[in-house]
C-alpha positions as CSV (number, residue, x, y, z in Angstrom):
1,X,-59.4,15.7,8.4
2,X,-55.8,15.4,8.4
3,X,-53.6,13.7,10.7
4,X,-52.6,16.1,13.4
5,X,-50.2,13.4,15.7
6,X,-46.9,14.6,15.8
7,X,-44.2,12.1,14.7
8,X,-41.3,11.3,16.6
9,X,-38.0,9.4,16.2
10,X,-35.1,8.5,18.7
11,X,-32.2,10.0,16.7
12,X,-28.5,11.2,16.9
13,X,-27.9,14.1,15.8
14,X,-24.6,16.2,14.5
15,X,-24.5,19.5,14.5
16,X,-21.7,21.5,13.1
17,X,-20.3,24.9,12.2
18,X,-17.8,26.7,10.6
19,X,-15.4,28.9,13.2
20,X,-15.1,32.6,12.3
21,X,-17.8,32.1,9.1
22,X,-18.3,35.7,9.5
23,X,-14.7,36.8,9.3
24,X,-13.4,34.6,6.9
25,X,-16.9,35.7,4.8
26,X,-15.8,39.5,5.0
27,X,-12.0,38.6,3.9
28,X,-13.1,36.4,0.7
29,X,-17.0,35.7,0.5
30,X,-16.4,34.1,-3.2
31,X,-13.6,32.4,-1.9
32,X,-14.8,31.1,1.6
33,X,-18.2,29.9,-0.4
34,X,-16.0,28.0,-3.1
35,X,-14.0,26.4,-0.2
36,X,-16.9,25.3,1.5
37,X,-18.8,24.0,-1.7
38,X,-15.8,21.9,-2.4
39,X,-15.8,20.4,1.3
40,X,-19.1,19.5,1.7
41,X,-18.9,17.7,-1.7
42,X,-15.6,15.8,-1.3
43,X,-15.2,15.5,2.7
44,X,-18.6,16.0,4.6
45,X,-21.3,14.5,2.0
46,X,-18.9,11.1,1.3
47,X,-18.1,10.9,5.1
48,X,-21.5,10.9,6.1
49,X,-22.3,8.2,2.9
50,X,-19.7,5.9,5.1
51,X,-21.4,6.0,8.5
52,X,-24.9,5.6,7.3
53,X,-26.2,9.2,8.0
54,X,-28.5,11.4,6.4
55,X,-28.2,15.2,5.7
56,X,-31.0,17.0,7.1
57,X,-30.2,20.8,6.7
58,X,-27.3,23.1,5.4
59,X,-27.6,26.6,6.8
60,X,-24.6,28.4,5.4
61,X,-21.9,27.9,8.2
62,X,-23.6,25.0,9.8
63,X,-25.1,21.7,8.5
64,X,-27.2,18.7,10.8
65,X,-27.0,15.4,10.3
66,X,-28.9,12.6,11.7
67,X,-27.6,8.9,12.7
68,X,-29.6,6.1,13.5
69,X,-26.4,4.9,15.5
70,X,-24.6,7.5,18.4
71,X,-21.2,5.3,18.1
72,X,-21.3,5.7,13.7
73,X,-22.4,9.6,14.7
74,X,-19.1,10.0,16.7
75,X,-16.9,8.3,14.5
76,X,-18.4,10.1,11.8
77,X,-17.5,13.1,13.8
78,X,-13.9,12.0,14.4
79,X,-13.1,10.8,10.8
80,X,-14.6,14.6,9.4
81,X,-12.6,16.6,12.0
82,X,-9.2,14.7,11.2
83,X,-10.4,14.9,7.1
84,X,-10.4,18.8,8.0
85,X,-7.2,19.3,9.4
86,X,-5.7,17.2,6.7
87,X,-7.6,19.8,3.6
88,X,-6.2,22.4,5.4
89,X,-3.0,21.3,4.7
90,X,-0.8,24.2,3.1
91,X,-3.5,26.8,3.8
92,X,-2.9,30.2,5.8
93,X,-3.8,29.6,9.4
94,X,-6.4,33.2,9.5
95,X,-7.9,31.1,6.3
96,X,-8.7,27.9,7.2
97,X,-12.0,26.2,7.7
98,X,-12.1,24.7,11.1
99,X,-15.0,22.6,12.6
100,X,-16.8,22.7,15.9
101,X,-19.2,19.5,16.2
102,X,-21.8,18.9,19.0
103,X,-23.9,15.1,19.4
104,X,-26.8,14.8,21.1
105,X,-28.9,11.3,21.3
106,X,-32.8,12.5,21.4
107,X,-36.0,12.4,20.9
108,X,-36.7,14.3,17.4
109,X,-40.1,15.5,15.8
110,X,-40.4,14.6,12.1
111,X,-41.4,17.1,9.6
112,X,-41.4,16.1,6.4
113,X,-37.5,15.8,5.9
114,X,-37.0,18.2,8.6
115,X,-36.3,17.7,12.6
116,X,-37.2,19.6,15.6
117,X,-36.9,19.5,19.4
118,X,-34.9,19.3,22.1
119,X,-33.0,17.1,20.6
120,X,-31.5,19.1,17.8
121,X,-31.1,22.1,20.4
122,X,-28.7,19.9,22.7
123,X,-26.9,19.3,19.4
124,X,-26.2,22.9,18.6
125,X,-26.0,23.8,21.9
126,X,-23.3,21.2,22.5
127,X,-21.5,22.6,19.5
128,X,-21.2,25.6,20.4
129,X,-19.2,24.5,23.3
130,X,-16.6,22.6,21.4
131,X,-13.0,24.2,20.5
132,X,-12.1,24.6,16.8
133,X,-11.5,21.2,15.6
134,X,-13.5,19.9,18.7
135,X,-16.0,17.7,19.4
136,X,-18.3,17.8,22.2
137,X,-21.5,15.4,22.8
138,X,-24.3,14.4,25.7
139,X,-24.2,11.7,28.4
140,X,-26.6,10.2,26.4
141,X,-23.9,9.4,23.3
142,X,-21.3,9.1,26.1
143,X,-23.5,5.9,27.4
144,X,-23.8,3.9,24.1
145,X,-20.1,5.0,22.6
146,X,-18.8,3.6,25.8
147,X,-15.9,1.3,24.4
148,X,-16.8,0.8,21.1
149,X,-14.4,3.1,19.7
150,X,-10.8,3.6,20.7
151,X,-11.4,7.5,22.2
152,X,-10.6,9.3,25.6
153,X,-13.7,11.5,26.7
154,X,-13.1,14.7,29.6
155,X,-16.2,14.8,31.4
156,X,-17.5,18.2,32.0
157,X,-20.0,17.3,34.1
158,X,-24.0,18.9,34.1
159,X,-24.2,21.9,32.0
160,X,-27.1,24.2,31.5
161,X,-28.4,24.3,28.0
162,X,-30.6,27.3,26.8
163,X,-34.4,26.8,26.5
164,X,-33.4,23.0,28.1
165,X,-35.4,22.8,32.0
166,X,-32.9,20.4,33.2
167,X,-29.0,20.1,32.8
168,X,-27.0,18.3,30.5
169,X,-24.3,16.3,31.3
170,X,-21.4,16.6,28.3
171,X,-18.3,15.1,27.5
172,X,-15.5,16.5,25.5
173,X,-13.4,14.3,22.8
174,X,-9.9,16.4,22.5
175,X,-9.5,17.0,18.5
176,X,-6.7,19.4,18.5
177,X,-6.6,22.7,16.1
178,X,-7.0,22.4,12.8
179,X,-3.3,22.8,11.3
180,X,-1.5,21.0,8.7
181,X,-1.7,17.5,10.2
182,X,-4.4,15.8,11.5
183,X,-5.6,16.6,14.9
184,X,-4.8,13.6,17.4
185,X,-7.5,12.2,19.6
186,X,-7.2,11.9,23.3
187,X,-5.2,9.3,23.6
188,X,-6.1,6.0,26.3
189,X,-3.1,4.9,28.1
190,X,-1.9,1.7,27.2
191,X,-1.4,-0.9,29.3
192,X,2.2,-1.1,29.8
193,X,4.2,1.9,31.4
194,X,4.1,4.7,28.7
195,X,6.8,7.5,28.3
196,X,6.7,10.7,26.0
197,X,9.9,12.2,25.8
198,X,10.0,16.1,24.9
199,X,12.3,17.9,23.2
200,X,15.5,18.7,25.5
201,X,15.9,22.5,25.6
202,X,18.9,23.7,23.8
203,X,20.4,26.1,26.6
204,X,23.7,27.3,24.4
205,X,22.5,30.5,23.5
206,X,23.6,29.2,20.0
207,X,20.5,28.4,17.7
208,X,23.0,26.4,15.6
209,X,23.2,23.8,18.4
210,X,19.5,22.8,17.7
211,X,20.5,20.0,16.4
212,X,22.6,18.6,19.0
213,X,19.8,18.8,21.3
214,X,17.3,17.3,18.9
215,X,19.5,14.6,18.4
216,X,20.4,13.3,21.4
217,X,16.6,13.1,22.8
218,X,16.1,11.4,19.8
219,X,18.4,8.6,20.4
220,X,17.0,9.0,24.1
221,X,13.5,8.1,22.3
222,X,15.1,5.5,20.2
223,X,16.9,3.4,23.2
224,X,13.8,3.7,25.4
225,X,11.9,2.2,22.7
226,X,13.9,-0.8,22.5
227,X,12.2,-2.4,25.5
228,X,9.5,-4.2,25.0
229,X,8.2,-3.3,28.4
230,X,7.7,0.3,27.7
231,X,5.2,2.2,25.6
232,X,6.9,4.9,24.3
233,X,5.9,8.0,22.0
234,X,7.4,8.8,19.0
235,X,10.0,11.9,18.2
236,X,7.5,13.4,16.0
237,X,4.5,13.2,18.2
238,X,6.8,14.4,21.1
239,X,8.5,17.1,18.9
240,X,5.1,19.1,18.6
241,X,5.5,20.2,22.2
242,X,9.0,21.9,21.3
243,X,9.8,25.3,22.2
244,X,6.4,26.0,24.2
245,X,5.6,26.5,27.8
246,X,3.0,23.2,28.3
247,X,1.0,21.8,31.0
248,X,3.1,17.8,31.2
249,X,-1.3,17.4,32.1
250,X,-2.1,17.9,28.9
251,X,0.8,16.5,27.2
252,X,-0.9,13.1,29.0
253,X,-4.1,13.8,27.7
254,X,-3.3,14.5,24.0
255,X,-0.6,11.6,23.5
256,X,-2.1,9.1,26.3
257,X,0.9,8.8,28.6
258,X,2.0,8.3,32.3
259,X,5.4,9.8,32.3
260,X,6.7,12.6,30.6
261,X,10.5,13.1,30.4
262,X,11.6,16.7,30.0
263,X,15.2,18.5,30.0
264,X,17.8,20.5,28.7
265,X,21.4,20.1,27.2
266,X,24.3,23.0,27.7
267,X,27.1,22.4,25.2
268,X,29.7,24.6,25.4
269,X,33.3,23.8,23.9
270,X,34.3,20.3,25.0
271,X,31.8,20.2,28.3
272,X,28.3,19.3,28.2
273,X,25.6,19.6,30.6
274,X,22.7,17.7,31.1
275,X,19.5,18.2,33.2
276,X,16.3,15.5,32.9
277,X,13.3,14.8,34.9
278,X,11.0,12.4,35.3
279,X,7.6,13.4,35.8
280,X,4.1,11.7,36.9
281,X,2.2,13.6,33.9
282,X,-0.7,12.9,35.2
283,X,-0.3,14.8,38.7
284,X,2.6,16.7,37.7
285,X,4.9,15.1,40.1
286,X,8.4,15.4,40.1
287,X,9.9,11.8,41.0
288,X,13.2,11.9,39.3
289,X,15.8,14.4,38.3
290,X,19.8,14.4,38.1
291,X,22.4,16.7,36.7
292,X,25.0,16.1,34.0
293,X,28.1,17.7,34.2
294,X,30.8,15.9,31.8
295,X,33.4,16.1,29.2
296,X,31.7,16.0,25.6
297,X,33.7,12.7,24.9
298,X,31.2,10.8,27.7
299,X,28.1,11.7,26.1
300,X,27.1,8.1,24.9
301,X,27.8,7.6,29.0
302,X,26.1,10.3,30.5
303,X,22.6,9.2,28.0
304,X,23.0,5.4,28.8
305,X,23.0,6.5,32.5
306,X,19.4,8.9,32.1
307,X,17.8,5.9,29.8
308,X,18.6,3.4,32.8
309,X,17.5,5.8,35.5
310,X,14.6,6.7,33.8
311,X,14.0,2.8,32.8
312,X,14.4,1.7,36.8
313,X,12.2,4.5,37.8
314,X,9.4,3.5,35.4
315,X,10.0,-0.2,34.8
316,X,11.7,-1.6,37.5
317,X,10.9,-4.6,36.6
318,X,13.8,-5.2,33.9
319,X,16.9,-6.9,34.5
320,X,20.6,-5.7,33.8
321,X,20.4,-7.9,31.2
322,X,17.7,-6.8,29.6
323,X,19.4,-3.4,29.5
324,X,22.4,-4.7,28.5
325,X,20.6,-6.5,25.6
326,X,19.2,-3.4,24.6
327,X,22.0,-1.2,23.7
328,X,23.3,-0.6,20.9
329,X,26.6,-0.7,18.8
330,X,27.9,2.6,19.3
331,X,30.3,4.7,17.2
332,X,33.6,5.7,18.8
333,X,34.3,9.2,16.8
334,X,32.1,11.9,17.9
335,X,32.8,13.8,14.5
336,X,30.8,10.6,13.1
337,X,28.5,10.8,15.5
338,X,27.7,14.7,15.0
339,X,27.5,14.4,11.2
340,X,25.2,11.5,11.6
341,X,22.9,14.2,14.2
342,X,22.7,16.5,11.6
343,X,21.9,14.0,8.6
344,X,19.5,13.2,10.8
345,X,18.1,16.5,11.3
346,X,17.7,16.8,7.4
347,X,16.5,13.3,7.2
348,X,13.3,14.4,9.4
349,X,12.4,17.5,7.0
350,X,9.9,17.2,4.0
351,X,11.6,20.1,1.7
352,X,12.9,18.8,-1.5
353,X,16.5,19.0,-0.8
354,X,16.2,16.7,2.5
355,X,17.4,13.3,1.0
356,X,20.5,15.1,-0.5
357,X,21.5,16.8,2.3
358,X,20.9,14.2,4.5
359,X,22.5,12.0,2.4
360,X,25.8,14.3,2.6
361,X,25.6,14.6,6.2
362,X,25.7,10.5,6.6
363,X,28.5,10.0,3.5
364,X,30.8,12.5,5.9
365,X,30.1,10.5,9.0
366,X,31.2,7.7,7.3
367,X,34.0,8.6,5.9
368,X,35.2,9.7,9.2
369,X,33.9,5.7,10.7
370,X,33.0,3.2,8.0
371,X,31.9,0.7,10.8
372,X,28.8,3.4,12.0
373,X,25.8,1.2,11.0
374,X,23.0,4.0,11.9
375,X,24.1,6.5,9.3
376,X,24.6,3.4,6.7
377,X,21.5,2.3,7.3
378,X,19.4,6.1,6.9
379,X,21.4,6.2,3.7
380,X,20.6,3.0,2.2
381,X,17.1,3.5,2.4
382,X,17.5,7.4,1.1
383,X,18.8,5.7,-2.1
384,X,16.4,2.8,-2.1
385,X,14.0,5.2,-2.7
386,X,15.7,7.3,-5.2
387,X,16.1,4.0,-6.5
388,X,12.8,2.8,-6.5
389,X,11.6,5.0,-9.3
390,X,15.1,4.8,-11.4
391,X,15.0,2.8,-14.7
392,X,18.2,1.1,-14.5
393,X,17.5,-2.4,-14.3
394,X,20.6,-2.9,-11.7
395,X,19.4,0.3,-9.6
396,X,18.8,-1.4,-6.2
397,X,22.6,-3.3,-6.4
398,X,24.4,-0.5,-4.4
399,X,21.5,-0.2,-2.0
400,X,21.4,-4.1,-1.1
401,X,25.6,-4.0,-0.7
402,X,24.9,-1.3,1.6
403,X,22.3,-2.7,3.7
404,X,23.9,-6.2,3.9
405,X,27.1,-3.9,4.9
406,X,24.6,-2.8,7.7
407,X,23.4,-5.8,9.3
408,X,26.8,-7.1,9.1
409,X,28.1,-4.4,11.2
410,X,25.2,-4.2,13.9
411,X,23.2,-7.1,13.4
412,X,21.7,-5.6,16.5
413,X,20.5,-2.5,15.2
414,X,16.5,-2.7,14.0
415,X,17.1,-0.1,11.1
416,X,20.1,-1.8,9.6
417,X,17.5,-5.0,9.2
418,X,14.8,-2.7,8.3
419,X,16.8,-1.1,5.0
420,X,17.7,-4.5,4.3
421,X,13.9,-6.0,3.9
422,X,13.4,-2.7,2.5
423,X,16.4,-3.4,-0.2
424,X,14.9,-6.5,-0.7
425,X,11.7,-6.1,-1.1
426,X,11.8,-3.0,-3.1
427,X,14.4,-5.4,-5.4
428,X,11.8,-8.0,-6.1
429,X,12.6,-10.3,-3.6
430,X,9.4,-9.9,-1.4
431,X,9.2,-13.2,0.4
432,X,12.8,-12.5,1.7
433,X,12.4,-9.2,3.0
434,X,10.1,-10.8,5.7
435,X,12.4,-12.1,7.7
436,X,14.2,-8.8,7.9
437,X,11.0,-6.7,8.9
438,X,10.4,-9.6,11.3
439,X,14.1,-8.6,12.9
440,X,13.4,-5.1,13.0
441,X,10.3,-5.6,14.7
442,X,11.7,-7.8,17.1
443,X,14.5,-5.4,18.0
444,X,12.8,-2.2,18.2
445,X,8.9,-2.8,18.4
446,X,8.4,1.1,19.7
447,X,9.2,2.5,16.4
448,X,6.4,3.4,14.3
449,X,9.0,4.7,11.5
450,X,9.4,1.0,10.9
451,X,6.4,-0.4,11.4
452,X,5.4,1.9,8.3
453,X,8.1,0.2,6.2
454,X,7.6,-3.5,7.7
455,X,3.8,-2.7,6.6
456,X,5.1,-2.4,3.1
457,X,6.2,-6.6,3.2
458,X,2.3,-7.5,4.0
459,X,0.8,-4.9,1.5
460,X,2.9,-5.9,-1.3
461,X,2.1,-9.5,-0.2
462,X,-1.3,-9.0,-0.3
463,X,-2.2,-9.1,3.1
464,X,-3.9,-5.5,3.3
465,X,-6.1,-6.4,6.7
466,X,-2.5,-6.8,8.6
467,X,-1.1,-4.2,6.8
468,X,-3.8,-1.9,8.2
469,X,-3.6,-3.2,11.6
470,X,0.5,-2.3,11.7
471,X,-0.4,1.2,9.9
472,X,-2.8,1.9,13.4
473,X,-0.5,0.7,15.5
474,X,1.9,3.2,14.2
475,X,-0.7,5.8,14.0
476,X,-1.0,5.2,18.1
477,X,2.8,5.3,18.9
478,X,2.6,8.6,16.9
479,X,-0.3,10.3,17.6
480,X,0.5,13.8,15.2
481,X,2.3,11.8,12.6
482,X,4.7,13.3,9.9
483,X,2.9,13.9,6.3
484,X,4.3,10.7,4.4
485,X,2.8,8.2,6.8
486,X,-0.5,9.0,4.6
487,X,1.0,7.5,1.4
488,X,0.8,3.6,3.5
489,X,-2.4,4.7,4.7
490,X,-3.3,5.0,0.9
491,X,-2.0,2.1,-0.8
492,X,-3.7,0.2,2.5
493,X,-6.8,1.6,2.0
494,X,-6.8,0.9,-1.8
495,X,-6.2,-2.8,-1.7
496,X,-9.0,-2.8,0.9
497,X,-11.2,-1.4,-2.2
498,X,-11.9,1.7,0.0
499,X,-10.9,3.8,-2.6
500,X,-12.4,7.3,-1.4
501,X,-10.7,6.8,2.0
502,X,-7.4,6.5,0.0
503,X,-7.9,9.5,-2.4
504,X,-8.7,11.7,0.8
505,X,-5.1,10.5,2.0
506,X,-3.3,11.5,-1.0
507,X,-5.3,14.9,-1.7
508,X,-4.2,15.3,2.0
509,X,-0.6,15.2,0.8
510,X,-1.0,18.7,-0.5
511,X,1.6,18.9,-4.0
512,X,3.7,15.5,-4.3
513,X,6.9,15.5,-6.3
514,X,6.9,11.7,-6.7
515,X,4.9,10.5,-10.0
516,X,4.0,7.4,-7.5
517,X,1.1,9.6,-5.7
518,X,-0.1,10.7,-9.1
519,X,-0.8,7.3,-10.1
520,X,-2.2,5.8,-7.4
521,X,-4.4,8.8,-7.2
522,X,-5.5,8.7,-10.5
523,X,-6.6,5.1,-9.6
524,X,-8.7,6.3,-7.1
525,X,-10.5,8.4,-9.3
526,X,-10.6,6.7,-12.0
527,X,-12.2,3.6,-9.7
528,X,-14.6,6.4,-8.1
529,X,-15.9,7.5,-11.6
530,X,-14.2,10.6,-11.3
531,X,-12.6,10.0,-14.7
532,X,-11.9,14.0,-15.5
533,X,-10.0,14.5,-12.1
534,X,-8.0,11.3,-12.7
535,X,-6.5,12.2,-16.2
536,X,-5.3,15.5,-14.8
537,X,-3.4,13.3,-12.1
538,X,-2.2,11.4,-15.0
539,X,-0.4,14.4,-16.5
540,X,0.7,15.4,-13.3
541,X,2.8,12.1,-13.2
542,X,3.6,12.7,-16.6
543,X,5.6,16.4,-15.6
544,X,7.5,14.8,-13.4
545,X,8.4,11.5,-15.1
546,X,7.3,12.1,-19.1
547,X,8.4,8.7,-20.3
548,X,6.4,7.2,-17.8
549,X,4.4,4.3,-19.0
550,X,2.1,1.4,-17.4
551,X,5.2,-0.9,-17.8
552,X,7.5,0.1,-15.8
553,X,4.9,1.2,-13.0
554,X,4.4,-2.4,-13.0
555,X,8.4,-3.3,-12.7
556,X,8.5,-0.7,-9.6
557,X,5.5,-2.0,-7.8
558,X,6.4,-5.6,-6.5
559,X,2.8,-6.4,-5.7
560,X,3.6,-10.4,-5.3
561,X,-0.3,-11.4,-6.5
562,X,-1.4,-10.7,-10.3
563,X,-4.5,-9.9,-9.4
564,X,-3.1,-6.9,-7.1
565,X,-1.2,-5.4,-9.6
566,X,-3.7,-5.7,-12.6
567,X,-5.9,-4.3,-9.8
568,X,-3.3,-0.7,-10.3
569,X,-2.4,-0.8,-13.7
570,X,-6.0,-1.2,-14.9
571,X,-7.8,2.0,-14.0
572,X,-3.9,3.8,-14.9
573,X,-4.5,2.7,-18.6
574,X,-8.0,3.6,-18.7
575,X,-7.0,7.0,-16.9
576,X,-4.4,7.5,-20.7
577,X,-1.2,6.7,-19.0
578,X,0.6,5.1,-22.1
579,X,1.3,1.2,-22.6
């Protein structure tokens, strides 16, 4: 007589579905299923490999998973929801395939290689609760995650679950939409006093004035960062918020701040009008605000007087000296300073022509003051790059004149040192670009821009575990990070042998003009057995570069070990790129 004991197992489970399946089904069924075939093979089935899960059904627009661990079934979940966003890069926002994930920690009856129970229902239930791109899971994940992973959870308290006697309690992890950058996490608030400045309101009336605004909370952002005391978020986390009507609440939740800075600038002729508040984000209180009214030629005044209030208010703590420390070298000519705010404005964008118009914007501001460091140093690591992938053997000769021009103007200024290490580095001399990145670092330690290039020194060095620590840190002073900030993740993750979290990086880059993120591409294939996909990234690199050869990848890359460069240019040849 057969066995008729039911089996059991203590289990976390994932369930997931597709948001809208049935509309995006009725617009392109062929298309949708295509979409989703490709997902589940190169996101959800290798992302599931990594945290040491097991697929146990795919129904269409949903698939469950089990864990035998709740924290790897929530980082499983976070990792998949931010791989999401990032394949939806480039896609139309009505055609996108977005993610709603519920977790549930249960008791499961075994079937075969089915599951049943109450367990799985919690999951689904759970999942349907979620927002697209959202994750949502039971008290009883909540319990074991606790600290283990570096997340912010909302409580939402006991919730009644269909066909469930008693209520669950469930927590919500904040995931953002899916759009064309990753969605950020709920952030924790650091330690120190943290400060997210949003985007000043241009009140002109002139939508040519943008940039004026943009630029001056910018260099609000940049002097804030300078102290050491202060947390502060970056422009391009803080620039997500621009233009809408948001809750300074949930700005503290999704960027994991205490203070929220907020304003507006009124230019008109030679007067300028200023308005900021400091605000408690967390209760919405108001407990600063001033007014502005000057002629345009105090400007550099008028924002060294809102960064100290603001700095008093917050971090009282600091000294006049400290402040005084802080500043930096300013320019005298406000034609300077206004070509340098709109080569900045350029600099920011990721369309082709950004380096040469930026470029043009920072030549004209200095040619009107050859002594401005900040548009010397933007330029000189524009070039370095340019220069980075030129064949002349004396390419990077201009750019080290400028950026020892740089330092020599400002030796205070953190991105004068940083396009110096970046000069030198990029030139061959690794070990002496270290002390440069060191000087950055300790000048500005709030900039995440430059952390990403100081992280270049230790991966180039070899040092791939602090590299990856720097490239987080970054990732947490900028929570909704700009697109290239994926190529560091990649090279990181590639020394570090993890070669299918560095491919997902680069695919996540959408189409790349720079033969570079071919290569290393086609490395991760090639290294992944995916030998087809990597000679077709190969040819990519050879459109854009058709001389291109295994030599002179090796001249450009300045990995310092043998055994790190071999560790490129091996799977490249293999992959046909010629000798």
């Amino acid at each position: 007589m057969a066995d008729e004991r039911v089996q059991r197992r203590l289990a976390a489970i994932l369930a997931a579905d597709v948001v809208g399946y049935s509309r995006l089904m009725e617009q392109d069924e062929a298309g949708t299923l295509a979409a989703l075939k490709e997902r589940r093979k190169h996101v959800l089935t290798p992302m599931v490999s990594e945290h040491e899960g097991r697929i146990v059904k795919v129904m269409g627009d949903g698939v469950l998973v089990e864990f035998g661990s709740a924290v790897n079934a929530v980082a499983c979940a976070v990792e998949l929801q931010k791989c999401m966003a990032i394949a939806n890069n480039g896609i139309a926002e009505d055609r996108r395939i977005a993610l709603r994930v519920g977790i549930n920690l249960g008791d499961v009856v075994v079937e075969g290689g089915d599951l049943y129970g109450d367990g799985i229902i919690i999951a689904v239930r759970l999942q349907a609760m979620a927002e697209p791109g959202g994750i949502c899971l039971a008290g009883s994940v909540y319990e074991q995650v606790g600290n283990k992973l570096p997340l912010a959870f909302e409580d939402l308290g006991p919730c009644e679950i269909k066909n469930v006697t008693r209520p669950v309690r469930a927590f919500r992890i904040q995931a953002g939409p899916q759009g064309s950058q990753p969605p950020p996490e709920r952030q924790p608030a650091p330690l120190r006093p943290s400060i997210a400045v949003l985007p000043f309101t241009n009140m002109s009336g002139d939508p040519e004035q943008q940039y004026f605004s943009d630029g001056i909370t910018e260099d609000m952002i940049t002097e804030l960062s300078r102290f050491r005391s202060l947390f502060v978020i970056a422009r391009n986390s803080s620039f997500q918020f621009r233009d809408k009507a948001v809750d300074v609440r949930r700005v503290a939740r999704e960027l994991g701040v205490l203070y929220v800075v907020e304003g507006g600038i009124r230019k008109v002729g030679a007067q300028l009008r200023i308005t900021a508040q400091l605000i408690e984000a967390t209760t919405g209180k108001h407990i600063w605000s001033e007014r502005y009214d000057r002629s345009l030629s105090d400007v550099f005044a008028v924002q060294d007087e809102v960064v100290q209030a603001i700095v008093a208010r917050v971090a009282g703590q600091l000294s006049i000296f400290e402040f005084q420390r802080a500043r930096r070298k300013r320019t005298e000519h406000l034609g300077a300073y206004d070509c340098y705010l709109r080569g900045l404005d350029c600099w920011r964008d990721a369309g082709p022509d950004a380096d040469t118009k930026s470029n043009s914007w920072f030549e004209r501001a200095l040619e009107l003051d050859a002594e401005f460091a900040d548009p010397l140093a933007l330029l000189c690591i524009s070039k370095g790059i340019l220069a980075f992938y030129n064949d002349s053997p004396d390419r990077f000769e201009p750019v080290l004149a400028m950026a020892n021009k740089a330092v020599a103007l400002d030796p205070n200024n953190s991105w004068s040192h940083c396009a110096l290490g970046f000069a030198k580095l990029a030139s061959g001399s690794v070990a002496a670009s270290a002390t440069h990145f060191d000087t950055a670092m300790r000048l500005n330690p709030n900039d995440p821009d430059q952390m990403k290039w100081c992280a270049l020194y230790h991966i180039y060095s070899g040092n791939f575990d602090v590299a990856r620590e720097m490239t987080a840190a970054a990732d947490r002073l900028n929570p909704m990070p700009p697109p290239w900030y994926q190529n560091g993740r990649a090279v990181v993750e590639y020394g570090l042998r993890n070669y299918a979290a560095a491919a997902r990086h680069l695919e996540g880059l959408g189409t790349s003009t720079f033969y570079w993120d071919h290569c290393y591409l086609a490395a991760c294939y090639e290294r992944l057995g995916r030998m087809p996909e990597a000679k077709l990234e190969i040819a990519k690199a050879l459109r854009i570069k058709p001389n291109l050869t295994v030599g002179e990848v090796a001249i450009a890359e300045p990995y310092v070990r043998p055994d790190d460069l071999e560790h490129l240019l091996e799977p490249l040849r293999k992959a046909g790129l010629p000798e």
